[in-house]
Structure formats: structure tokens, C-alpha cells
N, C-alpha and C positions, 0 to 999 in steps of 0.2 A: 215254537216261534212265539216271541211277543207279540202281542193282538195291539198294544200301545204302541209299541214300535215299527209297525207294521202299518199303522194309521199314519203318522208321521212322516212316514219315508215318500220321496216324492215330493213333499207339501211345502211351503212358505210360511214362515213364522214371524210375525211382528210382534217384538217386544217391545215394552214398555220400561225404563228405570233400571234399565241394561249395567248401567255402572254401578248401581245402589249394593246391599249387600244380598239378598234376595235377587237380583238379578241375575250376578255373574254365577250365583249357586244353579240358577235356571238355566242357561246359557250352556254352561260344563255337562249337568245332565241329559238335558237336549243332543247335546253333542258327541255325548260320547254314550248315551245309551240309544240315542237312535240316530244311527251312524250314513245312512241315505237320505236325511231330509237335505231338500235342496237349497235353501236358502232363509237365513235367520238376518230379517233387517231388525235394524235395534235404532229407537230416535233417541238420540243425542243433541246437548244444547251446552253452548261455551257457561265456563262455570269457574269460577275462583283462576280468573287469569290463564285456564288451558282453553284452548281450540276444541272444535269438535273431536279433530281429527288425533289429538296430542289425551283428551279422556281415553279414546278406546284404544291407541298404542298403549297406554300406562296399564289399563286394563287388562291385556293380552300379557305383553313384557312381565308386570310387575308381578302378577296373579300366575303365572304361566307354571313355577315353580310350587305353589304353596298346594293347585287347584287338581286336577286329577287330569286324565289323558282327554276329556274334553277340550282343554283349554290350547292341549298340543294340537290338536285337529286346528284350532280357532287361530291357531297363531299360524301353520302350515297354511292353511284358507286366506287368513290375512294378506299375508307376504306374495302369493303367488296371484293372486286377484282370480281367485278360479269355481268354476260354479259348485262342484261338489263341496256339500260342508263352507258355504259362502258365507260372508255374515257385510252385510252392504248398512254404511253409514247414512240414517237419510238426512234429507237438511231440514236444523229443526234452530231458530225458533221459526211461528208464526209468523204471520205482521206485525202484532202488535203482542210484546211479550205478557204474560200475566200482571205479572209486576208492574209493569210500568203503567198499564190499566187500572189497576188495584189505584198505585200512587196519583194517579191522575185523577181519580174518584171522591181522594180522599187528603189533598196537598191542601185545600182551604180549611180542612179542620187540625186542630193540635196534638197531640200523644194524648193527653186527657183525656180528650170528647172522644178519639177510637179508643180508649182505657173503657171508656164506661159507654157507649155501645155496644161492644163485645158481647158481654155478659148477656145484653139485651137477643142481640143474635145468637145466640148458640143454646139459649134457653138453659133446659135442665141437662144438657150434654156436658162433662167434665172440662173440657178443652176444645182449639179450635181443629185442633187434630180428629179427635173422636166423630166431630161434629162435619166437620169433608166426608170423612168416610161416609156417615151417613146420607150426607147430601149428593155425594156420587152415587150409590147405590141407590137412590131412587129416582137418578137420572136416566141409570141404564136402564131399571124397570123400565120407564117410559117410554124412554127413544129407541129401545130394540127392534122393535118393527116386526118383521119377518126372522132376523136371525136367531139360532140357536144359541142361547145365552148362560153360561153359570156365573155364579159366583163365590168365590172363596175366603174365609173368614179365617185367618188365623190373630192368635192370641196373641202373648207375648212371644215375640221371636226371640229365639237365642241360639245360641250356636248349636252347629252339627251335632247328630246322632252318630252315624256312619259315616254321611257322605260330604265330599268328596275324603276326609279325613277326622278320626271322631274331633269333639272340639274347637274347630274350625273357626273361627270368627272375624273379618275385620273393621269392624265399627265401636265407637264405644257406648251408642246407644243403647235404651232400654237397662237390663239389669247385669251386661259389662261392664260398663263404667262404673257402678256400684261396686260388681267384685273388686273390680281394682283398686278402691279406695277405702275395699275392707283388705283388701292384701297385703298394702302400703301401710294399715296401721294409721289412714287418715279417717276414718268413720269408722269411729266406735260404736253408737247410739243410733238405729233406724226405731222409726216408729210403725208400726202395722198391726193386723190383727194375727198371732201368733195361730188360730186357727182357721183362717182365711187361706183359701186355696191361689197358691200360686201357679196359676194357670199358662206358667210356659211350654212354647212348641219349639222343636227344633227347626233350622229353617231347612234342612234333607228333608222332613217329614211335610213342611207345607209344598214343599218344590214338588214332591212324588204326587202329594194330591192335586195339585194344579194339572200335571201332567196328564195323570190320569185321567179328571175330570173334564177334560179337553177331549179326550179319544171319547169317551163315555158320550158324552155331548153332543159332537158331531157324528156319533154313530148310532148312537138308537134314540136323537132326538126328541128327547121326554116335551112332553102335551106343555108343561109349565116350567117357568124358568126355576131351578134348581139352587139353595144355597148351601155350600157345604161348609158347617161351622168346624172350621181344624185347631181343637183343644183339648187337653190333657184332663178336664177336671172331672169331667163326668166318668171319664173312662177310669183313669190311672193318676189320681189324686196327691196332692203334692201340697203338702202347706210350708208355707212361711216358717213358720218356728221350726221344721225340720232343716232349713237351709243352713240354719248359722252354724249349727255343728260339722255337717260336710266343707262346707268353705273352711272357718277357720282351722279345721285338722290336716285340709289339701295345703292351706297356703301355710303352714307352720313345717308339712313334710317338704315342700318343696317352694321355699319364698318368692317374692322379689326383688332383683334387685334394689339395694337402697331405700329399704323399705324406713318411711316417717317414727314408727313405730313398734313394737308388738302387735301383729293382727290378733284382734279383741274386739268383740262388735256386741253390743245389748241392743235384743230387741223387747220390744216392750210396747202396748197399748194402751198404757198410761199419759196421757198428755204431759202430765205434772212430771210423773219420772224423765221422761223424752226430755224437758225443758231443762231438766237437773242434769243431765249426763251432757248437753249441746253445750252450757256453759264450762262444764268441769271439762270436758275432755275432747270439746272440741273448738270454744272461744279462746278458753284460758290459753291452754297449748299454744293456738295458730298467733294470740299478741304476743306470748312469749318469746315465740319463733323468730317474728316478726321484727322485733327488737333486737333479737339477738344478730339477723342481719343489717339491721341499722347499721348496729357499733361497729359492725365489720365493714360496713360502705358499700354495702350489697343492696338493691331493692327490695323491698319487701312484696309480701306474692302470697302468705300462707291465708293470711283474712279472706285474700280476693276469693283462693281459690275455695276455701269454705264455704261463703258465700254464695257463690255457684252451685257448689253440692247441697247446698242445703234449700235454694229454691228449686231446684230438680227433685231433691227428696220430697216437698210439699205436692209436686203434679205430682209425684208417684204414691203418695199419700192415699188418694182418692181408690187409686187397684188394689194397694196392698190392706187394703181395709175393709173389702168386703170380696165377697164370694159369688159368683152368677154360676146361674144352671143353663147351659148350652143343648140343645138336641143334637145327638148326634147321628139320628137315625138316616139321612142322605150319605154319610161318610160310610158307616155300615153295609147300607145296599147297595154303594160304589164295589165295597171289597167284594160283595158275595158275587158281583158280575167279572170280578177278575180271574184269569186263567191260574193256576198256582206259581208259575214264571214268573208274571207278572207282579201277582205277590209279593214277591222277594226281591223283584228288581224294583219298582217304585212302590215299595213298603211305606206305610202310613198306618201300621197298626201298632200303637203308642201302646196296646197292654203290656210288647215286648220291652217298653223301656224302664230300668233299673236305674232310678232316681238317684242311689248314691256314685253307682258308677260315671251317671252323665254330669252330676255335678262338679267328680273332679277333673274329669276331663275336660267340660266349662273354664273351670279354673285354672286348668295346664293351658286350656288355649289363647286365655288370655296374657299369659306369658308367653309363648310362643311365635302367635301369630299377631297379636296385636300390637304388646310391649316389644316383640321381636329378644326377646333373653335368649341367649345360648343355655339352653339343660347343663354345659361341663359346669358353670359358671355357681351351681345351687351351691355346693358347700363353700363357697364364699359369701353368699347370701345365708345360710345359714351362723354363718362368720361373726355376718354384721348383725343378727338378729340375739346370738351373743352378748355382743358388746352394748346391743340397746337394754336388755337384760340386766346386768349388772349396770347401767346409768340409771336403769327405772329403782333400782334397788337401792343406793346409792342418794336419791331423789327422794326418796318414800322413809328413809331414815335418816335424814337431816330434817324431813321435816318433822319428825317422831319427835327427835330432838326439840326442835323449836317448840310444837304443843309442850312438851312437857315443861321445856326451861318458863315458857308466857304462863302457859296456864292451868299448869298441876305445879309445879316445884314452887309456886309463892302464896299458893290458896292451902291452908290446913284441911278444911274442908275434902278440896278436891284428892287431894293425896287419901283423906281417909277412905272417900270412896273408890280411890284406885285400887286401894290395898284390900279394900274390901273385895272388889272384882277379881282379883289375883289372886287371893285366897279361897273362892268360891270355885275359882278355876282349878287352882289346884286339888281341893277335895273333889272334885269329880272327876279328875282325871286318875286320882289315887283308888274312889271307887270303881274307876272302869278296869281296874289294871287289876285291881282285887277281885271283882266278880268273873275277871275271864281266869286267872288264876282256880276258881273254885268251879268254874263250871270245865276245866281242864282236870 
């Protein structure tokens, strides 16, 4: 019997950020590995023109098929309004919404003056993201009181390990959206530090350890509040310069559609190179584009979207360019108090995971489940990566062309030293054919 699941069963669960992507991964394991809890409220708040009630139908419906047999439960539960496996919408906003507090605070000053307070607020914190986190985390220190409190740290989140299905993902947050624009052949050039640990989690493995951590928690009530840091780096190390080969070998055997380009990506911790490859092969391109849908009557769209990717690559600049040492010694004494069941069923032991394997199943899910591509669909995708093939080819020898007609065919000069480099090439290509000849 799981001793997790066994805590659970009976209980009330309030979640937080139920729709988000970490959520609904919460929700499904909750659901379907501990199959007696009695009721999971989730707050909900109207959001991009749905209802409260119209977020968690989309939730249940849309997710219902992609998500595992928690979601069947959830959606059974839903439809019948029935206490077992119940999931109750509470009403949420507040009084007075965050935002419009925020705005209220700050409508006498301009984008400017909150530009440059910012900075001022959030000190030496990278962003205003990083910098909440932290400032919630020593809210709860203080206002816990009495209650038995953890808290759980995870890294960069990315998709499933396992659960509900390997690869799984649907946001394009974090370093999704990046595969996808190294799949598409629109990001060539990332900058980072080639040995700098890229410290993603899957979001299965943070879901198990929250899970866990909860049963742990309210059952043997540790003296001091507890933080469980859930990250790959310390344990099962993963850097940056190993990604690009796993991505572009997944996304070249299995593309996507309509891909901009050849996936081709340089990484590099060169500033100066970084600057030399964003003009070549990612300005020059996206005005060329750009133009070329002018003439056609089409709006233009390739700058904008550059543009976007490239202040996104700048926040992410900041992780991929150094390395942090995490303890992970709280995660460790979590597992040694789990039964071996337990173990297996909300596993969060990251030594088991095999980086090249989750990378391409990362990359399959972002065609999958994200982009939504039908699998029959690859060798037409492969088709088109073809036909960009011979235009790249076709591009790169007209301009040969050109170099040579401007500026070898009317300089003596430069022809001599062409002929010199062709000639230098050919004797060594005669000596290599000659010494493997004699060493045969």
C-alpha cells in the first residue's frame, strides 16, 4: 500500500494555478494516483476573455485526451457534481484584483520612471520573476504560524519524464519555445556558456516531489520548515553545449512542419561571434523575408518575430551563462523515508534520467503536443527540408558566383592568391591520398 496515497485519501486539496502547466500535471497525479481523496478545490480567475467556469471546462475537455486517466476521473467528477474525486471551482478574484492595485499605485507615474525603479526593487535579483519568488518565500517563512510548512524549488521546468506521457508539454515557455525555433530553422545563433549546467527538471519529477513532500510534511512534522531544492545539476549534470547536438539530430530525423529553415543552431560564448551570426543569419534573413512578403502584399511579421526571440534570449542570457550548486540533501532524506512503492510511483530520483533520451522526447513533444503535428505527416516535413536544401545550395552559389565575378575575376592580385590556395589544396590533398596509399 502507498503510505502517499494513503495520506491523501479522505483529505481536501487546495490548489493553486490549477490551469497553468504544472498545475493540470498536479491535478491528474493527484487524481489518478490517489484515487479516494475527497475533494480538490482549485482557484480560478476570468482570464483572456474565458469565465471562470469556461477555464476549467477547457481544462478538463481539452487536456482530457492528451493527460492520463486522472483527468478521466476529473472530467467524470466534473459532469456529475459528485463528492468522490470532486474538484469544486472557488470564486476568485478578491476585492480588489492585484493588478488593478498595482495600477492604482503606479497610473501617476510613466513606463519610464517604473523602467528605472525596477531595477531599483529587485536589487541584484536577475528579473521580476526570480525576485516574487523570493519575496513569497520569505512571506511564508514568516506568516506560517503554527502550520507545517515546505517548500519546493524547482529549476527550469520542462516537459515530462514519464508522466502522464514521456514529453508531454503544453506551453511555450522556458526552453520550448526555444526548441521550437531551433526546429523551425529560425534560431541559429544562442549565446551561453557551453559548460554551464543546464539545470532542467521535468515537470513529472517536480509534481512527485511536491506530492510527496506534502505526505512527508504533515506526517512526521519536521521541528523546522523544510526546503526541497528539485534540480538536476548537482545530481545528474547536463550542460548547455551537449543540447545542440541532441536537438538538432531529433528535429533533422523527425522535423516540423514548414520549417523557416535548416535546423542549424551555434552556440557560442563569444559576445562578438553571438553579434556576427544574429546579423548573418538572423537580421539579414528575417528583412529579406520581410520584403519578400511586401512584394507579395502580405504583411511583414519575420523582424517582429525576431525581435521577440531575441529579447527572450537576453532574460535567458543571465541562466544559461552560469552554473549554481543546489543542496540537495532534504530531496535525498525525503526518498530514504519512502516505502519502495512509493518510490516508483512518485519517483523524483533524476540519477535514473538519460539526458539524450529526454531530450528527444522534449523535442517530439513539442511537435506533438504543442505545435499539435500529426507523426504520418514527418516525410513530408522531411520533403520540405529537401527542397530548403537545394534553395540553401542554389543561394550559396550564386553568391560564389557574385564574390568571384566583383571581387577575384577583376583583381590580378586576388586570382593570384586564389590559385595559390587551390594549388596548396590540391598538394595536400595528393599527399594525403599518397601516404594512405603507402601506409596501405
Amino acid at each position: 500500500m502507498s503510505c502517499v496515497a494513503t495520506y491523501y485519501s479522505g483529505k481536501s486539496v487546495l490548489i493553486t494555478g490549477a490551469t497553468g502547466f504544472m498545475g493540470k500535471v498536479l491535478v491528474e497525479k493527484l487524481l489518478r494516483s490517489c484515487p479516494d481523496v475527497k475533494t480538490v478545490y482549485i482557484l480560478v480567475r476570468p482570464k483572456a476573455g474565458q469565465s471562470m467556469q469556461e477555464r476549467v471546462v477547457d481544462m478538463v475537455k481539452c487536456k482530457m485526451k492528451e493527460l492520463g486517466e486522472g483527468f478521466v476521473h476529473l472530467s467524470t467528477a466534473h459532469g456529475a457534481n459528485c463528492n468522490r474525486r470532486h474538484i469544486e471551482e472557488v470564486i476568485y478574484p478578491p476585492p480588489v484584483e492585484p493588478k488593478k492595485l498595482v495600477l492604482s499605485l503606479v497610473e501617476w507615474m510613466d513606463e519610464s520612471l517604473v523602467d528605472e525603479i525596477t531595477p531599483k526593487l529587485i536589487g541584484d535579483w536577475p528579473n521580476t520573476y526570480t525576485f516574487t519568488k523570493a519575496l513569497t518565500e520569505y512571506l511564508v517563512q514568516q506568516e506560517k504560524g503554527g502550520l507545517n510548512v515546505a517548500i519546493v524549488r524547482p529549476s527550469i521546468v520542462g516537459a515530462s519524464w514519464q508522466e502522464p506521457f514521456p514529453g508531454w508539454i503544453d506551453n511555450f515557455n522556458g526552453t520550448s519555445g526555444f526548441l521550437i525555433a531551433a526546429g523551425k530553422g529560425i534560431i541559429r545563433t544562442v549565446k551561453c556558456n557551453l559548460e554551464a549546467v543546464a539545470d532542467i527538471i521535468p515537470v513529472d519529477v517536480a509534481i512527485n516531489l511536491i506530492l510527496a513532500a506534502g505526505w512527508y510534511t504533515a506526517v512526521h512534522k519536521p521541528k523546522s520548515m523544510l526546503i526541497y531544492n528539485c534540480t538536476t545539476g548537482g545530481i545528474n549534470p547536463f550542460c548547455w553545449g551537449e543540447m545542440e547536438s541532441h536537438v538538432i539530430s531529433t528535429y533533422k530525423r523527425t522535423p516540423l512542419e514548414k520549417a523557416f529553415r535548416i535546423p542549424s543552431t551555434n552556440m557560442t560564448s563569444s559576445y562578438l561571434i553571438h553579434q556576427y551570426w544574429t546579423t548573418v543569419s538572423h537580421r539579414l534573413p528575417a528583412l529579406l523575408y520581410d520584403l519578400y512578403l511586401r512584394l507579395t502584399g502580405r504583411k511583414p511579421r519575420m523582424m517582429k518575430l525576431f525581435n521577440r526571440l531575441h529579447k527572450a534570449m537576453t532574460l535567458l542570457d543571465y541562466f544559461t551563462s552560469r552554473t549554481w550548486e543546489w543542496s540537495s540533501d532534504n530531496a535525498s532524506m525525503l526518498m530514504n523515508q519512502m516505502s519502495p512503492k512509493d518510490k516508483k510511483l512518485y519517483c523524483f530520483d533524476v540519477r535514473q534520467l538519460h539526458w539524450s533520451e529526454y531530450i528527444e522526447n522534449y523535442c517530439l513533444g513539442t511537435k506533438k503536443y504543442l505545435l499539435n503535428e500529426d507523426m504520418a505527416g514527418i516525410p513530408a516535413a522531411k520533403q520540405h527540408l529537401r527542397k530548403l536544401r537545394n534553395i540553401q545550395y542554389a543561394i550559396n552559389t550564386t553568391l560564389l558566383v557574385i564574390i568571384w565575378r566583383v571581387f577575384i575575376a577583376r583583381s590580378q592580385m586576388a586570382q593570384n592568391i586564389w590559385y595559390f590556395v587551390v594549388n596548396l589544396c590540391y598538394k595536400f590533398l595528393s599527399y594525403f591520398r599518397a601516404s594512405s596509399t603507402l601506409r596501405h
